[in-house]
N, C-alpha and C positions, 0 to 999 in steps of 0.2 A: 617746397612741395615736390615730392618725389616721381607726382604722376604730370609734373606741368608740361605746355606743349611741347618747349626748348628740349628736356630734358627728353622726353619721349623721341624727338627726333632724330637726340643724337643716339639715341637707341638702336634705330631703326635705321641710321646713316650706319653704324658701327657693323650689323648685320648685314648689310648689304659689298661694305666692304671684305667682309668672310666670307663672302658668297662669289665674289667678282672672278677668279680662277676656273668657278663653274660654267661659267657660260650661258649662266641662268638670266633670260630676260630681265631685265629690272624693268617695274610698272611704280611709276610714282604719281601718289594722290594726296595731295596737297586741296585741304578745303575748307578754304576761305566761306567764310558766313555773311554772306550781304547783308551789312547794319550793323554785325559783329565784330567779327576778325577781317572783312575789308570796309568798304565805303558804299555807302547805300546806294547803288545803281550798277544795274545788270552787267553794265561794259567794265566800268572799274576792277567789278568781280571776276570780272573774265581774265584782263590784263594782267590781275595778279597773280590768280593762280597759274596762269604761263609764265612768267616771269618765275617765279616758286619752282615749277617745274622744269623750266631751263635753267636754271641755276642749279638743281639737282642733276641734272643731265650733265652739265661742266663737268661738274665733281665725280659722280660717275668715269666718264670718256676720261678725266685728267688720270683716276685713279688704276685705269684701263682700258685705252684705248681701243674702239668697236667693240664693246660690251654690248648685246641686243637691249634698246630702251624701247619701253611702251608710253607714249604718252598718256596720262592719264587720271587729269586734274578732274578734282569733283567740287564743284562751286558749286553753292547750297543758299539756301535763303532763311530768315531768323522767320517767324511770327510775329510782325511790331505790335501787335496786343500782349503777348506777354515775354518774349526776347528770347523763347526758348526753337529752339532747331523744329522744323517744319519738313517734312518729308512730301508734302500734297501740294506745294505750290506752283503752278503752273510756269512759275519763271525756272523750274526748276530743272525743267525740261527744255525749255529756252534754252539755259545754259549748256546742259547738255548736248544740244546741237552746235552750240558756239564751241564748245573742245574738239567736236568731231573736224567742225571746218578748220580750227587750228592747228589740230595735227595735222591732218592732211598739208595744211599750207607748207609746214615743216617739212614732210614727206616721212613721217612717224605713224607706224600704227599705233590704232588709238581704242582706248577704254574706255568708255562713258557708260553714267549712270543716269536714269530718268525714269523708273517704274516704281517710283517710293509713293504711300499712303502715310496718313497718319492713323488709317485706323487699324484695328489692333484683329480683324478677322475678317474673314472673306465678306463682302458686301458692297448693295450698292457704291457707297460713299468709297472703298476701296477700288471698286471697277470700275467710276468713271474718273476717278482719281490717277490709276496706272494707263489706262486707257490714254488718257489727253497725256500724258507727259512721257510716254511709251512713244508714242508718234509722233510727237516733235521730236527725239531723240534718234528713233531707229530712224526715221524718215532721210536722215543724214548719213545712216548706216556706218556707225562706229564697228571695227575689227571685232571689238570685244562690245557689249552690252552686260550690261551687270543689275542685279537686283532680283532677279526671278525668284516671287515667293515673300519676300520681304514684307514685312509687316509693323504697323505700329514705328513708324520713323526707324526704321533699316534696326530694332531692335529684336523682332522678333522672325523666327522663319518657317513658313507652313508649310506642308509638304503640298496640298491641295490646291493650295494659291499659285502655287509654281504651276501647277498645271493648265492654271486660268490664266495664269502673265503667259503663258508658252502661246495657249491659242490668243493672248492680245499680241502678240510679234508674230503670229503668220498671219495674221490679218495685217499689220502692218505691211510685211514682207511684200504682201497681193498689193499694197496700195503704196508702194515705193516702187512696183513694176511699172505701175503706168500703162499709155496708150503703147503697145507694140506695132509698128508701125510697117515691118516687114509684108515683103511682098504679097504674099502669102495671105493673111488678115483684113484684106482689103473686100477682098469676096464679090469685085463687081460681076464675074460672072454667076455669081449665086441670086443676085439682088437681081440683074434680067431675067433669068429662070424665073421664080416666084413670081416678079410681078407687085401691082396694087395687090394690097387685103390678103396677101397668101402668108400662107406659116412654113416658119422655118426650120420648126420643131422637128423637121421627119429629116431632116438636110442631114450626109453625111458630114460637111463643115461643121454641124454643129454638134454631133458626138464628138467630132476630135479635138471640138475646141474645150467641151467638158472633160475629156483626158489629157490634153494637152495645157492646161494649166490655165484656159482664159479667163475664168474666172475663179474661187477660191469655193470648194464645197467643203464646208464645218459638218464634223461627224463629233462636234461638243456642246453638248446644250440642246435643246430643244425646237426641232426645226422641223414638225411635223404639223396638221392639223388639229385643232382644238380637240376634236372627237377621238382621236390615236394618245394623245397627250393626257386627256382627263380619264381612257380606258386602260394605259398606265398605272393610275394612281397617282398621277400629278406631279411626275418626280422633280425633285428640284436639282439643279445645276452645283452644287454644293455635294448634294448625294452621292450623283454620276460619279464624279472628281475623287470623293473622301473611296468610293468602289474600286475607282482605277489607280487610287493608291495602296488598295488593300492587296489588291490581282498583280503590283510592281512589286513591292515586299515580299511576297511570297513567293514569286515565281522569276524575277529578274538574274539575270546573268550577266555580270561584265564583260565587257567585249575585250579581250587580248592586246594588247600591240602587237601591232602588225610587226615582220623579221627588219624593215627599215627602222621603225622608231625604237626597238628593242639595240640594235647594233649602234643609235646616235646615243643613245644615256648609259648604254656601256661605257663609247669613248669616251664621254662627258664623264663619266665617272672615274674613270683610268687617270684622265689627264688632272682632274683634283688630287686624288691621290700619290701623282707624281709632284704636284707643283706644292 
């Protein structure tokens, strides 16, 4: 079989060694199938595709030594009702935290995936599906996250969903901040001011904590009164999204690299050419 896994990787082994000269990151993702292609339990899955991964890494560094690696194993889980790949499973996201902690262990920055559905368009069953497996994932804060938009088991890609996974990782983001703990946030002399039963609504502490990041204000989705929402026309969160994909297309401009990044993939480019 011309498409088998073996044969595929020495594909993708063979390109990476034409590539090695450039300078180019190598990100390798090796994904073992819990109950499939490893052993039905989360740890096993784990072990292997590091093992996978650092044995790619050898070959790599042997083939050129300090080539930049990206850790970047993606351990996945089967369906055992019908053996077929599963993009919604909450271990899935699991796993994706266990890569983050073992790159790091390494000292590798790292790629992790965890905002996969199985369903095939924007929806509930989609958002709480990327939602739970988003957050165990980012919550461990991999270098790279990957997935944004994905659909239908990493088959299909919406432009709109991206937009929906973007605001489920800054709500993530806001909830991997945590308790801020600095000096500053304490506010016991605000708390004597006020008093029992007083409001702190008028406090300059607490505009500057609404501009200064303490908690997360969403300008996505519907976050107003019933009576502003239904004088709308009830729009739905899908609408918003498919609007501010129309208003990107039409009007979006690429941002330039900057004179640094422009002058490193010149050299990067020179020194291929020389070698």
């Amino acid at each position: 079989n011309p498409q088998s896994p073996l044969i595929m990787v020495g594909k993708q082994t063979d390109a990476y060694l034409e590539l090695l000269d450039w300078n180019i990151p190598v990100a390798v993702l090796p994904m073992p199938m819990m109950g499939a292609t490893s052993p039905a339990s989360l740890v096993s899955t784990l072990v292997l595709g590091n093992c996978e991964t650092l044995g790619y890494l050898c070959l790599v560094q042997a083939a050129a030594r300090g080539t930049p690696f990206i850790y970047a194993p993606v351990p996945v889980v089967i369906d055992p009702r019908s053996g077929r790949f599963t993009g919604s499973a909450v271990e899935t996201g699991l796993l994706g935290a266990g890569v983050t902690e073992m790159g790091r262990h390494y000292g590798l920055p790292v790629q992790a995936a965890g905002t996969g559905t199985d369903q095939y368009f924007p929806s509930i069953q989609a958002g709480y599906e990327k939602a739970t497996n988003g957050l165990l994932t980012a919550l461990s804060w991999p270098d790279i996250l990957i997935e944004p938009g994905h659909l239908g088991c990493n088959t299909a890609l919406c432009l709109e969903q991206i937009l929906i996974d973007i605001e489920i990782f800054r709500l993530t983001k806001q909830a991997r901040r945590g308790f801020v703990t600095d000096e500053d946030k304490w506010l016991d002399d605000v708390i004597e001011k006020i008093g029992p039963a007083g409001s702190y609504l008028g406090e300059k502490s607490t505009r500057e904590a609404a501009r200064g990041g303490e908690w997360y204000i969403s300008r996505f989705g519907m976050h107003e009164d019933f009576e502003r929402w239904d004088a709308a026309g009830r729009p739905d969160l899908l609408d918003q999204a498919h609007q501010m994909v129309e208003e990107m297309l039409a009007n979006h401009q690429p941002l330039p690299f900057d004179e640094a990044a422009e002058r490193e993939l010149q050299k990067i480019q020179e020194g291929a050419r020389a070698a």
